[in-house]
TIZAFI-321001 format. One record per residue (C-alpha): residue in three letters; x, y, z. Coordinates in steps of 0.1 Angstrom, whole numbers, padded with zeros to 4 digits, always signed. Example, Ala and Ser with C-alpha at 12.3 -4.5 7.8 and 13.67 -1.06 7.14 Angstrom:
REM residues 2
ALA+0123-0045+0078/SER+0137-0011+0071/
//
This chain:
REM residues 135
UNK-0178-0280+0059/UNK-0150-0252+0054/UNK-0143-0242+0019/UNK-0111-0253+0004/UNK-0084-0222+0004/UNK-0074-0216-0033/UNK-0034-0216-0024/UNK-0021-0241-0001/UNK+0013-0237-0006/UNK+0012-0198-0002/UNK+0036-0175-0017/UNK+0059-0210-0030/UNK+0037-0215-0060/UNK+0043-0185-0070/UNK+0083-0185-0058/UNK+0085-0213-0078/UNK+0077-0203-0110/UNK+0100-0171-0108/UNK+0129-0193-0097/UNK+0121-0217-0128/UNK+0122-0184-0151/UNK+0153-0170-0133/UNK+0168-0204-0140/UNK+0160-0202-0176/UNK+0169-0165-0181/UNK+0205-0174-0165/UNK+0213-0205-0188/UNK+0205-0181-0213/UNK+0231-0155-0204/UNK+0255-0188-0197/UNK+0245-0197-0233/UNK+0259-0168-0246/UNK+0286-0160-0229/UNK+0311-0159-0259/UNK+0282-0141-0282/UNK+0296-0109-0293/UNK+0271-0079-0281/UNK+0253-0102-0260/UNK+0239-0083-0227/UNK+0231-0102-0197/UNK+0193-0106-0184/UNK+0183-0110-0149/UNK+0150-0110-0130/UNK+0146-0087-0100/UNK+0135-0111-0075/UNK+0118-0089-0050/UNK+0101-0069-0075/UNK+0085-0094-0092/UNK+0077-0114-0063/UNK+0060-0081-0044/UNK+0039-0077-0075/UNK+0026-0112-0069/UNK+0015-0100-0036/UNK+0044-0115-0018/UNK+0054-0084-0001/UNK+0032-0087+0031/UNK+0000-0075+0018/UNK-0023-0102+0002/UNK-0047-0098-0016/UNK-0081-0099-0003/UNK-0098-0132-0012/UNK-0132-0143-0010/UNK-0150-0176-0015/UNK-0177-0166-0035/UNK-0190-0136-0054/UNK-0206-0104-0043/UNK-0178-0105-0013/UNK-0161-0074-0007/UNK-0128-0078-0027/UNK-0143-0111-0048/UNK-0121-0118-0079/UNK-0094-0099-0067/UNK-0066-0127-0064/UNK-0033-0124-0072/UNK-0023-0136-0108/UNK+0011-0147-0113/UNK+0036-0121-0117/UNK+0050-0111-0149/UNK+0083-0102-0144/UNK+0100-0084-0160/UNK+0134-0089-0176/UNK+0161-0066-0166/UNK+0196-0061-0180/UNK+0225-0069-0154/UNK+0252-0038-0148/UNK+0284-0057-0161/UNK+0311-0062-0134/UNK+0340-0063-0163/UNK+0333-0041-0193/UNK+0345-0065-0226/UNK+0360-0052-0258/UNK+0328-0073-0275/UNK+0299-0055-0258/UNK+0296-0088-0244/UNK+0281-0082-0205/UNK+0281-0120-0194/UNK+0308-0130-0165/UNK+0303-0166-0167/UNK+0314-0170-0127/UNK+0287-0143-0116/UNK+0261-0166-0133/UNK+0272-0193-0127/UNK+0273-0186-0085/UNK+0235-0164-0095/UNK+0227-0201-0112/UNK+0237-0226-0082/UNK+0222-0198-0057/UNK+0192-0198-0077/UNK+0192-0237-0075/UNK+0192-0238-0038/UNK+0162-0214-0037/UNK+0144-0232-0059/UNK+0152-0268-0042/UNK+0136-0247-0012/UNK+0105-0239-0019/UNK+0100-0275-0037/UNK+0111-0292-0004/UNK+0087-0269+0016/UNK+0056-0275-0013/UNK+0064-0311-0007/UNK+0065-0310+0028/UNK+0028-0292+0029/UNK+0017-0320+0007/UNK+0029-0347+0028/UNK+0010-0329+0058/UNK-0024-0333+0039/UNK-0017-0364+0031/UNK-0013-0375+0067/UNK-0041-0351+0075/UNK-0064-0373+0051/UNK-0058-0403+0057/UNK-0053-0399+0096/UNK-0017-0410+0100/UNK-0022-0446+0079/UNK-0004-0449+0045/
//
């Protein structure tokens, strides 16, 4: 019997949770878009998604330890906030252009929505895998 991998769903897990903080770090900046001094936030994507090991080169992993490379898996990324470059300077120190976030937000939705629908569609696979085909 084959050991169980530890991530299914591959680098989605891990997509998902950045898109979840992107999406909360852009309501944010929505939030205060009329907040004088306010400077929009933004995660950096890629970065923090190749610090997760998502940029080719995974980690090593092994099953048990006293492997070569054993408890050396990649821990969610911590990414870090950046602040956006504003497109229109305002006389408020303000940096938020409330129609780049909100196109950043419904982007940000539909790459989110993607890696759920692929997660989904892996777990409807092992299902059918399981139980042979019968519901």
């Amino acid at each position: 019997m084959s050991p169980i991998p530890q991530n299914l769903f591959g680098i989605h897990s891990q997509a998902l949770d950045l898109w979840q903080r992107r999406a909360d770090v852009l309501a944010n900046n929505l939030a205060n878009a009329d907040t004088p001094g306010y400077l929009a936030r933004d995660i950096d994507f890629r970065k923090a998604l190749s610090a997760a090991g998502g940029d080719g080169n995974l980690p090593l992993q092994a099953p048990t330890a006293g492997q070569i490379g054993a408890g050396s898996s990649a821990a969610p990324a911590s990414a870090a906030l950046e602040y956006r470059v504003p497109t229109q300077p305002s006389m408020d120190g303000n940096t938020v252009d409330a129609q780049v976030e909100q196109a950043d937000f419904a982007a940000n939705s539909v790459h989110y929505q993607a890696s759920l629908s692929f997660i989904t569609a892996q777990i409807h696979m092992l299902r059918t895998a399981i139980t042979g085909g019968q519901s």
